[in-house]
PDB file of N, CA, C and O in Angstrom:
ATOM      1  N   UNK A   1     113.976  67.399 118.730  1.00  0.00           N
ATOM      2  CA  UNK A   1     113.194  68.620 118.688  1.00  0.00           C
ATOM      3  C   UNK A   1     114.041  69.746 119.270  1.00  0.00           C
ATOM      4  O   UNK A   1     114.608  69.506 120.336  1.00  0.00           O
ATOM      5  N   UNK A   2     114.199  70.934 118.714  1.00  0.00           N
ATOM      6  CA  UNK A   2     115.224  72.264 118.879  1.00  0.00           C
ATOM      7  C   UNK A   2     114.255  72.769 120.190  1.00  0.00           C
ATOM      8  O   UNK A   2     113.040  72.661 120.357  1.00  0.00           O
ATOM      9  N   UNK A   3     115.127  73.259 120.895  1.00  0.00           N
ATOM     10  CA  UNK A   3     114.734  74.428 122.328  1.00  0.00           C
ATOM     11  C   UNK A   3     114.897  75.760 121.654  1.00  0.00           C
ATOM     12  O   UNK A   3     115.724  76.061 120.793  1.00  0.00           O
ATOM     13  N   UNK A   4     113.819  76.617 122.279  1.00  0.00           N
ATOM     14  CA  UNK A   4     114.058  77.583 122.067  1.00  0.00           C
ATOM     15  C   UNK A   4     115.245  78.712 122.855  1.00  0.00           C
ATOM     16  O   UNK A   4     114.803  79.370 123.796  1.00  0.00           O
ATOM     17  N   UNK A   5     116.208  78.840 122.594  1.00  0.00           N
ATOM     18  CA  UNK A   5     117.439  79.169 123.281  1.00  0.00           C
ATOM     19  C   UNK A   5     117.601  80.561 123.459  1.00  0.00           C
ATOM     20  O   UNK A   5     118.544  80.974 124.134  1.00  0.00           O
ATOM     21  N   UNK A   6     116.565  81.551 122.784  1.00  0.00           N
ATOM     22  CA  UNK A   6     116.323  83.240 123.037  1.00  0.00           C
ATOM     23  C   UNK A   6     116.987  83.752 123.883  1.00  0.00           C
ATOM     24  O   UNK A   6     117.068  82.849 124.716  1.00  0.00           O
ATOM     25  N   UNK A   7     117.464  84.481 124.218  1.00  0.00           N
ATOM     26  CA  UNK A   7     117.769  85.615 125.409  1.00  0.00           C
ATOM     27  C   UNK A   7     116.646  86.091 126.369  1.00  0.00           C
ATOM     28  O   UNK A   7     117.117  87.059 126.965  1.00  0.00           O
ATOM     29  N   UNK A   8     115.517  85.885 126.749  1.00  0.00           N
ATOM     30  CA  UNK A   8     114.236  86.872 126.545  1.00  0.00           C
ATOM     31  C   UNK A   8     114.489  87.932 128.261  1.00  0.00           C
ATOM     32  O   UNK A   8     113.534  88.205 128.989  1.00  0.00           O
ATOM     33  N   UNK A   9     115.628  88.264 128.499  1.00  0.00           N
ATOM     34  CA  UNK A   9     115.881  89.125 130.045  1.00  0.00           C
ATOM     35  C   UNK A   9     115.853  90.340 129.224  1.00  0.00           C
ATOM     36  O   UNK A   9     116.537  90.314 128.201  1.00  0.00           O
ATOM     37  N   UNK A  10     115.010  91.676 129.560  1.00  0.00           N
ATOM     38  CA  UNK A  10     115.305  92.749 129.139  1.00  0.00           C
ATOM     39  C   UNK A  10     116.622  93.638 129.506  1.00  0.00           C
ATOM     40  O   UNK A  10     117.180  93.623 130.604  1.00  0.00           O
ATOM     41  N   UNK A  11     117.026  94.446 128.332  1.00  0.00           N
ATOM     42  CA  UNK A  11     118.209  95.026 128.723  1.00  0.00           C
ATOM     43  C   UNK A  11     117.944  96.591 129.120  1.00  0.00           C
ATOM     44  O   UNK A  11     118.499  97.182 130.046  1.00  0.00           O
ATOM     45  N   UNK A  12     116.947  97.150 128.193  1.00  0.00           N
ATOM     46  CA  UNK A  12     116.307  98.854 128.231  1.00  0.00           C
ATOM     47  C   UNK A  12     115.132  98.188 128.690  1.00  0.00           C
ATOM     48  O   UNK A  12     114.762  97.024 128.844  1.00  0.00           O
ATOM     49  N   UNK A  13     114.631  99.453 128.870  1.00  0.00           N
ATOM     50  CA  UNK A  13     113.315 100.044 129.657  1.00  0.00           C
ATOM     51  C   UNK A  13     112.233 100.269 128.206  1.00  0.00           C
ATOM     52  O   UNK A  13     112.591 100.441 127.041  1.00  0.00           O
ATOM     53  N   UNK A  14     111.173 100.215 128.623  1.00  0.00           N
ATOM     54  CA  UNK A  14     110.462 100.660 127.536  1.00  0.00           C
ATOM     55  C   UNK A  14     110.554 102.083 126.887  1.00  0.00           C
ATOM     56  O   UNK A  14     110.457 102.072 125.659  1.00  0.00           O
ATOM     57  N   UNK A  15     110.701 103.153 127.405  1.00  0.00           N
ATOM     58  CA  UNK A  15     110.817 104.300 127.408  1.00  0.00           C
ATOM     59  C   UNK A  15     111.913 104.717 126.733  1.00  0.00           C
ATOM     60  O   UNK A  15     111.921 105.840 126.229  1.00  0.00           O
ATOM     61  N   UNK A  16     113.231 103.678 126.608  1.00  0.00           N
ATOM     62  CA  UNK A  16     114.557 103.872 125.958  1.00  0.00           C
ATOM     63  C   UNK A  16     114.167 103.343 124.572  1.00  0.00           C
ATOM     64  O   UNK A  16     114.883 103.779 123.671  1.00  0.00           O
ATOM     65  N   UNK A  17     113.125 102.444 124.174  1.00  0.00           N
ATOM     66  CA  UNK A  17     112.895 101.664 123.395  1.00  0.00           C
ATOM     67  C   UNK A  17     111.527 102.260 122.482  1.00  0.00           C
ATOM     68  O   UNK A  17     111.273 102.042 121.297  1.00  0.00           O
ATOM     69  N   UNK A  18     110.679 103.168 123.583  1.00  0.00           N
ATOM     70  CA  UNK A  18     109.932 104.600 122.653  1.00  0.00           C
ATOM     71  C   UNK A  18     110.746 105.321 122.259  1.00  0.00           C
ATOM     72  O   UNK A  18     110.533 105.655 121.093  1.00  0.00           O
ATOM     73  N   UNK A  19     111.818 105.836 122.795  1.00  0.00           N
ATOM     74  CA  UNK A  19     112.637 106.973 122.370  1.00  0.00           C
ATOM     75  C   UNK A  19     113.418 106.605 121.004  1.00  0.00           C
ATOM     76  O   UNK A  19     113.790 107.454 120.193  1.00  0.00           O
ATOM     77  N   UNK A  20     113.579 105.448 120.893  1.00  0.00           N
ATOM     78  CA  UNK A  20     114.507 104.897 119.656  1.00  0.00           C
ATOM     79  C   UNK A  20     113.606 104.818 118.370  1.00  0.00           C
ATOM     80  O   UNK A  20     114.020 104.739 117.213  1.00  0.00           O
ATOM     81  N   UNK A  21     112.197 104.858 118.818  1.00  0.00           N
ATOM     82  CA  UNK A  21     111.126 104.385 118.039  1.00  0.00           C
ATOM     83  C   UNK A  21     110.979 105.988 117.267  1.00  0.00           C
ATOM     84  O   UNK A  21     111.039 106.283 116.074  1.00  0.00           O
ATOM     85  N   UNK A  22     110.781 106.785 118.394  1.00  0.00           N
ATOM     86  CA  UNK A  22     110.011 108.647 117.761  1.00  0.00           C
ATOM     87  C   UNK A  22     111.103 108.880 116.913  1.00  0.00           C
ATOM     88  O   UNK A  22     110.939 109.399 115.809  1.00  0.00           O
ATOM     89  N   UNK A  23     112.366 108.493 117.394  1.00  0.00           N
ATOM     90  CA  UNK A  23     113.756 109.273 117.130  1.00  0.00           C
ATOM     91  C   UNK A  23     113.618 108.497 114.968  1.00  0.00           C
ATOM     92  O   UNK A  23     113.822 109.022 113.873  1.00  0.00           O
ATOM     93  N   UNK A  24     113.274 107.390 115.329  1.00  0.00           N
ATOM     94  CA  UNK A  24     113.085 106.971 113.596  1.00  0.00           C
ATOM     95  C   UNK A  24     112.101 107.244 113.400  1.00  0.00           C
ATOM     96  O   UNK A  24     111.900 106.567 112.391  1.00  0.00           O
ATOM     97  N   UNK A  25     111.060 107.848 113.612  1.00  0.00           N
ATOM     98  CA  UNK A  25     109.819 107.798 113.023  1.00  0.00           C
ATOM     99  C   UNK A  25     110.218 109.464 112.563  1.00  0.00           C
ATOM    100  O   UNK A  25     109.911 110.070 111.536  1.00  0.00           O
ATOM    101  N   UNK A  26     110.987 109.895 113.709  1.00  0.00           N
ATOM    102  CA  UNK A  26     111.207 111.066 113.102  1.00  0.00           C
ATOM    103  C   UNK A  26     112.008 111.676 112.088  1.00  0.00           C
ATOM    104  O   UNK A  26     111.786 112.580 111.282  1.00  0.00           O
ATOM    105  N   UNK A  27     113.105 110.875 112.358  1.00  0.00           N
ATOM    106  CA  UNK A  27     113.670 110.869 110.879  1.00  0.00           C
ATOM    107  C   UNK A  27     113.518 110.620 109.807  1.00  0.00           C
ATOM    108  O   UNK A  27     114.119 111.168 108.882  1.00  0.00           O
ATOM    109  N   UNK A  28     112.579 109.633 109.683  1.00  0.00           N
ATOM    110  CA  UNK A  28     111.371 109.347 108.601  1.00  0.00           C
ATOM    111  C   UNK A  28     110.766 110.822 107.941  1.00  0.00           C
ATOM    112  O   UNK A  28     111.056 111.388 106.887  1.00  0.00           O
ATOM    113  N   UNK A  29     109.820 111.180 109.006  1.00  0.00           N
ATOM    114  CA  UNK A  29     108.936 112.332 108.670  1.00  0.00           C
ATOM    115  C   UNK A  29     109.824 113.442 108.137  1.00  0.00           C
ATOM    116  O   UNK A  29     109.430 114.126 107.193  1.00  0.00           O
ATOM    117  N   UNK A  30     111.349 113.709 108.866  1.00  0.00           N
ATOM    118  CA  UNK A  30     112.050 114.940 108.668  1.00  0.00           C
ATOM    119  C   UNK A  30     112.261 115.053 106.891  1.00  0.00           C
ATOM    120  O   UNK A  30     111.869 115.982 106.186  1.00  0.00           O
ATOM    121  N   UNK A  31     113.153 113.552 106.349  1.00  0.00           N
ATOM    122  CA  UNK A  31     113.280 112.797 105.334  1.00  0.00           C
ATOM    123  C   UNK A  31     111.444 113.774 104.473  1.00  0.00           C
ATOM    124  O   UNK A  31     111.127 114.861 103.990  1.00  0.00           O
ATOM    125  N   UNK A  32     111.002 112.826 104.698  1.00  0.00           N
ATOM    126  CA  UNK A  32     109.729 113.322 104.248  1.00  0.00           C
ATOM    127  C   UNK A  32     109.379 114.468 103.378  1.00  0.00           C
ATOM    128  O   UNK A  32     109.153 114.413 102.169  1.00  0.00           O
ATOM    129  N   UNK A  33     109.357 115.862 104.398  1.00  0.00           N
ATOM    130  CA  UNK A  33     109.513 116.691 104.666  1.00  0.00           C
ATOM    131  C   UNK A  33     110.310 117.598 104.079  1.00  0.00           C
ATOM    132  O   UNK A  33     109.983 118.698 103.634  1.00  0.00           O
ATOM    133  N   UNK A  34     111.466 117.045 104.096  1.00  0.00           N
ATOM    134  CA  UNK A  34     112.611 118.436 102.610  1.00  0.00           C
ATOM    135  C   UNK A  34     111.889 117.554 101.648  1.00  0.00           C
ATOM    136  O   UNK A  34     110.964 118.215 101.177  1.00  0.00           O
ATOM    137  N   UNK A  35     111.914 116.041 101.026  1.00  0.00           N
ATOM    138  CA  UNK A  35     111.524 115.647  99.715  1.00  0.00           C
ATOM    139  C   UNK A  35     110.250 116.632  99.811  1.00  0.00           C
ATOM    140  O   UNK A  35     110.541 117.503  98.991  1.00  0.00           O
ATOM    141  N   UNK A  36     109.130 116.936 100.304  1.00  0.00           N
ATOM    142  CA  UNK A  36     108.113 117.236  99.896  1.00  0.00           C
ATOM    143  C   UNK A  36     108.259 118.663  99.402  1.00  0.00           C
ATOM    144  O   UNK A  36     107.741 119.065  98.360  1.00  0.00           O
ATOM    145  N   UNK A  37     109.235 119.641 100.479  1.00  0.00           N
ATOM    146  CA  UNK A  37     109.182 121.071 100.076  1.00  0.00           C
ATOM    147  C   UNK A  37     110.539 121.188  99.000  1.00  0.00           C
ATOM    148  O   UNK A  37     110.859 122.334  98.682  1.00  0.00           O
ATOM    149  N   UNK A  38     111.210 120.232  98.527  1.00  0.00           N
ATOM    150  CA  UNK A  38     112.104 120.205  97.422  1.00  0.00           C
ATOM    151  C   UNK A  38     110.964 120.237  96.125  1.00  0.00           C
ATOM    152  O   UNK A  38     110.834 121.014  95.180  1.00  0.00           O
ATOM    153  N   UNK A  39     110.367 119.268  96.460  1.00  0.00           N
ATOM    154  CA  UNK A  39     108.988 118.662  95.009  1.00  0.00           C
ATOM    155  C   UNK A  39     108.401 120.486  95.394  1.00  0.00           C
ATOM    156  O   UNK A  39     109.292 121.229  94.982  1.00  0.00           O
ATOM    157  N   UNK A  40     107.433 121.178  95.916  1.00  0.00           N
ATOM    158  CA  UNK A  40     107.015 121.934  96.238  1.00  0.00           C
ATOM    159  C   UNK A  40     108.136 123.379  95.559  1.00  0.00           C
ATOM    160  O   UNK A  40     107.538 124.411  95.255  1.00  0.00           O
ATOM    161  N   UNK A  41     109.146 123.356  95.438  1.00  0.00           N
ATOM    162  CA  UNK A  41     109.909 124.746  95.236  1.00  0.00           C
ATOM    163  C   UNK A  41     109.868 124.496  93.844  1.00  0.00           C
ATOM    164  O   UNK A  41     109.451 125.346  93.058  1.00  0.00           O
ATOM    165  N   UNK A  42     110.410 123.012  93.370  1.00  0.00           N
ATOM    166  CA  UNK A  42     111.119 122.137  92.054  1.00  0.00           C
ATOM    167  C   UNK A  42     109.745 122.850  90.944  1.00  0.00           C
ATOM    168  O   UNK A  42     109.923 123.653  90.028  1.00  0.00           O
ATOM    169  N   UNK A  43     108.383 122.237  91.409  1.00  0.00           N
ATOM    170  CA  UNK A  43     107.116 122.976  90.898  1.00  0.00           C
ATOM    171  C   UNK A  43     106.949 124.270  90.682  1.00  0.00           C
ATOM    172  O   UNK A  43     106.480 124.760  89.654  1.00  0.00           O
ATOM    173  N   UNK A  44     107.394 124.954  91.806  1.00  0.00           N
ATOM    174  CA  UNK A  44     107.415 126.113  91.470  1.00  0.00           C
ATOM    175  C   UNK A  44     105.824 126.922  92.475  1.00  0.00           C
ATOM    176  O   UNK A  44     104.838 126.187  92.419  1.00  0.00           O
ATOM    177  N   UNK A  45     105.667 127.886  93.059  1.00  0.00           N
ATOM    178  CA  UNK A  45     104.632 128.565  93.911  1.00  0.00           C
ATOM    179  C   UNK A  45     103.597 128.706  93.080  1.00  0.00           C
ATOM    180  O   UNK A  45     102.476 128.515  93.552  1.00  0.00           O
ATOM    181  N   UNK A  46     103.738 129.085  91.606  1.00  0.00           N
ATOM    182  CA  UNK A  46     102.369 129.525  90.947  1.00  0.00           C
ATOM    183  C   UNK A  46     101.126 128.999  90.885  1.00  0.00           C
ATOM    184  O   UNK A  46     100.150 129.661  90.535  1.00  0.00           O
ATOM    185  N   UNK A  47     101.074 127.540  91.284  1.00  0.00           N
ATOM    186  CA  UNK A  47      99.684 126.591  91.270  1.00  0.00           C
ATOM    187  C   UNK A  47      99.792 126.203  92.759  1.00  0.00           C
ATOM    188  O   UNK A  47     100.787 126.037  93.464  1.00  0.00           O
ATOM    189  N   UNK A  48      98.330 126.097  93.058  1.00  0.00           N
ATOM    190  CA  UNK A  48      98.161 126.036  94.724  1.00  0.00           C
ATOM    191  C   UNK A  48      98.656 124.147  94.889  1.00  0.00           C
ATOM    192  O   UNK A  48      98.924 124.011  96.083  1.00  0.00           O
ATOM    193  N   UNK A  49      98.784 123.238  94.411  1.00  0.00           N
ATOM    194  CA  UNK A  49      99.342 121.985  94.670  1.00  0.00           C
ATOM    195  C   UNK A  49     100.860 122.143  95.090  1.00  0.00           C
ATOM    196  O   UNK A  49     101.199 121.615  96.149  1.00  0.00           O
ATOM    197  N   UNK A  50     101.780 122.815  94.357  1.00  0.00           N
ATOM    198  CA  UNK A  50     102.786 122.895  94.264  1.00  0.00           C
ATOM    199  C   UNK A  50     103.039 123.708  96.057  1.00  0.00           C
ATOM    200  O   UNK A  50     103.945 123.429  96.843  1.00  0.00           O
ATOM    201  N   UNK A  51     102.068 124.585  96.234  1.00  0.00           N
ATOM    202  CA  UNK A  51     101.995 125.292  97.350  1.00  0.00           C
ATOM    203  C   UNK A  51     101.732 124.632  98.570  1.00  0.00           C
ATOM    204  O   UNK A  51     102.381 124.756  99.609  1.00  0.00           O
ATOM    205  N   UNK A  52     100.796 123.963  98.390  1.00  0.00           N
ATOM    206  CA  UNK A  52     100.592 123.152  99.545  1.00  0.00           C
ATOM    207  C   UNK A  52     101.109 121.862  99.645  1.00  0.00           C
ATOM    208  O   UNK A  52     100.456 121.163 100.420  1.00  0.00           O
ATOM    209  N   UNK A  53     102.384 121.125  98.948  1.00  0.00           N
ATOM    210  CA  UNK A  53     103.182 120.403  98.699  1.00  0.00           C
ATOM    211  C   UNK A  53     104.373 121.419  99.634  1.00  0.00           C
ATOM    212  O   UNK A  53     104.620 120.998 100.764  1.00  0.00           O
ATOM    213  N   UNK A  54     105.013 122.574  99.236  1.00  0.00           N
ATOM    214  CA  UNK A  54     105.569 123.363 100.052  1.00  0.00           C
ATOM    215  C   UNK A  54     105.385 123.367 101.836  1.00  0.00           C
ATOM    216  O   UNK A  54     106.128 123.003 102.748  1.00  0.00           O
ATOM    217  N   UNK A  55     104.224 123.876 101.797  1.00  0.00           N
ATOM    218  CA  UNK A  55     103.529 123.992 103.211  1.00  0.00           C
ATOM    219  C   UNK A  55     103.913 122.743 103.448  1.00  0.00           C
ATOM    220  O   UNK A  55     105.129 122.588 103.552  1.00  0.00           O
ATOM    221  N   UNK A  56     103.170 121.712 103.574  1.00  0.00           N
ATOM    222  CA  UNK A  56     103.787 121.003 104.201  1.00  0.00           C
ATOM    223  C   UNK A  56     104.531 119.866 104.339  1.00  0.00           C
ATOM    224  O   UNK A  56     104.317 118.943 105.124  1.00  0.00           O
ATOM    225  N   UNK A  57     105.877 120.029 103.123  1.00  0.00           N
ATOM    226  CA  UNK A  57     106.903 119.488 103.572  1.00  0.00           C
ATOM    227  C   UNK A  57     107.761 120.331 104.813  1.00  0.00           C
ATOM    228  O   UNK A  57     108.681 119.769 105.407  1.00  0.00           O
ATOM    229  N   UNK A  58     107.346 121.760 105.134  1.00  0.00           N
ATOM    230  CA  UNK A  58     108.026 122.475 105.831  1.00  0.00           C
ATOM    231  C   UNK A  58     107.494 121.909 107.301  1.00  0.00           C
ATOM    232  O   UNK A  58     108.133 121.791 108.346  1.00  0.00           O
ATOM    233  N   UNK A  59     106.111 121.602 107.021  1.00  0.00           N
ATOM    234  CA  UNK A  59     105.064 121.259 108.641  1.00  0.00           C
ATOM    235  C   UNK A  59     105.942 119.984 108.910  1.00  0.00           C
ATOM    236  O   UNK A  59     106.591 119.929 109.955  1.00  0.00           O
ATOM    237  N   UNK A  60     105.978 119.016 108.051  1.00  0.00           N
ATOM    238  CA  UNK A  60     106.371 117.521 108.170  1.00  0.00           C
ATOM    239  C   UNK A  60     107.803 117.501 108.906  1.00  0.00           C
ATOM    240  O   UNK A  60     108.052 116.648 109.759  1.00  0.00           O
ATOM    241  N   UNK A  61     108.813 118.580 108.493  1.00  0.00           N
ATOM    242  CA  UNK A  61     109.827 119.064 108.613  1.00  0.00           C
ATOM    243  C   UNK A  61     110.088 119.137 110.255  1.00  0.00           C
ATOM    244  O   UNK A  61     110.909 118.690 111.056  1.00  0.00           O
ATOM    245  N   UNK A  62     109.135 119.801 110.269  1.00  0.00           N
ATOM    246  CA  UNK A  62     109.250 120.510 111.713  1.00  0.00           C
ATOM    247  C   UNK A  62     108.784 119.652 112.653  1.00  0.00           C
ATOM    248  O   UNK A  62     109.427 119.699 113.701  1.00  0.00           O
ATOM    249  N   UNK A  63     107.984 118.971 112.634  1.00  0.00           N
ATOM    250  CA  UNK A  63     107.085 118.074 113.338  1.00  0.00           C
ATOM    251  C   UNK A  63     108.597 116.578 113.729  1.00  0.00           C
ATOM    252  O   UNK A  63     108.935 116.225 114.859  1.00  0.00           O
ATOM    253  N   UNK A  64     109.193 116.018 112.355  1.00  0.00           N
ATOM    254  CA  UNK A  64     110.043 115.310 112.326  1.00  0.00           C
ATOM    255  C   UNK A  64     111.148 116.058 113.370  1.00  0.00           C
ATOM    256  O   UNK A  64     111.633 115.259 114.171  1.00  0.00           O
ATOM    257  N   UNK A  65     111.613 117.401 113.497  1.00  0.00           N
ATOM    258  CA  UNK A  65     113.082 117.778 114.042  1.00  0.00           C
ATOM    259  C   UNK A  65     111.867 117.588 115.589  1.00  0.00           C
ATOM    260  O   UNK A  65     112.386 116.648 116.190  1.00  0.00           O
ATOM    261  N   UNK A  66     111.041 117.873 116.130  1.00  0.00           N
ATOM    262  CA  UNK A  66     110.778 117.411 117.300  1.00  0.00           C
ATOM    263  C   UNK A  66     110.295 116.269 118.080  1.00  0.00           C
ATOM    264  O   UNK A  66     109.850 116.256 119.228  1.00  0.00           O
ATOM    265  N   UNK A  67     110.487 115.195 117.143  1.00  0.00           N
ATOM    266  CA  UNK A  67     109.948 113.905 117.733  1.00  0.00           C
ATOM    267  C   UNK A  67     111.486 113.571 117.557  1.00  0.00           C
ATOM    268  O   UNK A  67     111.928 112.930 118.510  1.00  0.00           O
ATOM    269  N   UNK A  68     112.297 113.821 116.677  1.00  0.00           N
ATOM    270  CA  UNK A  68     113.991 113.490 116.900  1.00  0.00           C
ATOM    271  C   UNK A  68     114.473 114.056 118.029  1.00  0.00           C
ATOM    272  O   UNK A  68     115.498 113.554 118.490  1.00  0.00           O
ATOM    273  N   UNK A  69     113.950 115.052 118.632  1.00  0.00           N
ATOM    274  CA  UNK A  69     114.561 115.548 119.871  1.00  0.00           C
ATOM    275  C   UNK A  69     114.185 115.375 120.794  1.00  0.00           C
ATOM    276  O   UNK A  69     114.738 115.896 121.762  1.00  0.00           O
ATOM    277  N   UNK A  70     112.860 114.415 120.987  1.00  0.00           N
ATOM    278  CA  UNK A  70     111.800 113.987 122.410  1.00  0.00           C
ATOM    279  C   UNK A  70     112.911 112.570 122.760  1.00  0.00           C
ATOM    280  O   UNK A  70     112.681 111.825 123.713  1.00  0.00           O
TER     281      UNK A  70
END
């Protein structure tokens, strides 16, 4: 029968290990965010979808560059 042979001693702190977490979640959202206001310009302003596809890939945008910087 195999042992379980893991490492399980922590090396970071939890807090180093949130920070790694926002920092991708935020790059996710940033990602997000130009695709949405690229789709949003690509459409074009004249129909309110296309507009609020704009809006907020710019919100998503912004929201993403500050959870990358927390």
């Amino acid at each position: 029968m195999a042992t379980n042979t893991t490492n399980t001693s922590t090396t970071g702190s939890a807090a180093t290990t949130a920070n790694t977490h926002l920092e991708f979640v935020g790059m996710i959202v940033e990602i997000a965010g130009v695709a949405s206001a690229v789709g949003g310009l690509v459409l074009s302003l004249h129909h309110w979808p296309a507009a609020a596809a704009l809006l907020g890939g710019a919100v998503a945008f912004a929201i993403g560059k500050k959870l990358r910087a927390a």
